[in-house]
N, C-alpha and C positions, 0 to 999 in steps of 0.2 A: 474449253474456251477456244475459238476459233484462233487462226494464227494474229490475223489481223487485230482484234483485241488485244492479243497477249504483247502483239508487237506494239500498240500503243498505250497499253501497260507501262512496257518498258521502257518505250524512248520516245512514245509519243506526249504531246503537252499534258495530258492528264489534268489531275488537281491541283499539282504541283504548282503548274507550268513550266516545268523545267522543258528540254527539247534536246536533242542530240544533234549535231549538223558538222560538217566538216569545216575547219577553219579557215574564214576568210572568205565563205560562200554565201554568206547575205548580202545584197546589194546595201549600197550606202544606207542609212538612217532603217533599217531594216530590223526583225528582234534578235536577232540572232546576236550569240555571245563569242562570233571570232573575234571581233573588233578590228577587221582584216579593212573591209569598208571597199576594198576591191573588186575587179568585176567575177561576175559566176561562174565565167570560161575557163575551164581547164586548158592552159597551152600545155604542146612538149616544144622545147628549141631544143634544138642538138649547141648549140652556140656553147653553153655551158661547161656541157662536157664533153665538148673540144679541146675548150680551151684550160681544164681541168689535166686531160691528159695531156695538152704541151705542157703544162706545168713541174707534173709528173717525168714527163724526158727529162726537162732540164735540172731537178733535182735527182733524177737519176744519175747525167751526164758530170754535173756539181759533185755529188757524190764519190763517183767513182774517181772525178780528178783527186778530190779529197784523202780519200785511201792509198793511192799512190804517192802524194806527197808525203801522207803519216809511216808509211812504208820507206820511202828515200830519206823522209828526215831522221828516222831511229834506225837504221845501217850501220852499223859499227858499236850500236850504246847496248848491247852485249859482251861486246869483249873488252868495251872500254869501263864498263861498269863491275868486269871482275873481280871478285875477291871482296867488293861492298855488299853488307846486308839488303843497299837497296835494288840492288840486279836485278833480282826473282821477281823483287812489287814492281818493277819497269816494265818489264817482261810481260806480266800480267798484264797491267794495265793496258800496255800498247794491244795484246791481242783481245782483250775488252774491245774495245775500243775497233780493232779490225772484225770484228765479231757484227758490232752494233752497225756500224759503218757498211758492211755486205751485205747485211738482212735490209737496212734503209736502199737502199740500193735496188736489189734484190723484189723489195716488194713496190718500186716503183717502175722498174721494168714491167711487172707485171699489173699494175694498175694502170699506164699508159694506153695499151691496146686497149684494156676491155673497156675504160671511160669512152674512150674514142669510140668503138663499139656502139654502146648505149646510145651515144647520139647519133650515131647513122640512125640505128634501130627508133629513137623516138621522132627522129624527125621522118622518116620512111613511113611509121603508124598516124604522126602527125600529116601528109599530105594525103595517105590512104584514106583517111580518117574526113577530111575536106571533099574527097572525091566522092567518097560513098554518101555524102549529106546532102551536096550538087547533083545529085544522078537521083535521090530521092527525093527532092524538095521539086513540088511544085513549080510551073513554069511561072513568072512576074506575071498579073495582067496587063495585055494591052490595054492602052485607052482611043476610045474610038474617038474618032477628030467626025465634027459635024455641026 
């Protein structure tokens, strides 16, 4: 069976009529089952994840205030909690809690850079992307005045 058969076997209309299509890629009143109804154009915006990564600083920065307060507010609930069975479960708990509290942190420090990343990178492939279609598309026709 040739590929082209086999491939609309599988995900061409067939008998079925079923079809395969990515979501949101048929134009309005079109057959297609995104129900997206949007246009067919693929954008990238860097705008996104931008503003994804400030997001990201500032629950890093939120964060990290966080852990210092939980750290200055249990200062002394060690030696004040001694000799109580519930000392140990504080103890615990607080460094639960400074544990969850570092990795949050932690993986938003690193999430910050590389979002912000990604949108340089999409929006740099997005203008690249405009340049090479402008440099390949046919020139407008003039219209002759006469």
């Amino acid at each position: 069976m040739a590929l082209n058969a086999k491939w609309d076997e599988l995900f061409g209309t067939g008998d079925s009529g079923a079809r395969m299509s990515l979501a949101s890629t048929e134009p309005a009143g079109g057959a297609g089952g995104g129900g997206g109804g949007g246009e067919a154009d693929l954008k990238a915006d860097e705008g996104p994840w931008t503003k994804s990564g400030g997001v990201a600083a500032e629950l890093r920065t939120s964060t990290s205030s966080s852990l210092t307060d939980l750290t200055t507010a249990n200062e002394g609930v060690a030696g004040a909690t001694a000799g109580f069975a519930s000392g140990d479960t504080l103890t615990t708990v607080l460094e639960t809690w400074k544990n969850r509290l570092t990795a949050v942190r932690d993986e938003c420090g690193r999430l910050d850079p590389a979002l912000r990343s990604a949108g340089r990178d999409f929006g740099e492939r997005e203008a690249d992307t405009r340049r090479k279609i402008a440099a390949e598309s046919p020139a407008p026709a003039q219209k002759k005045e006469g």
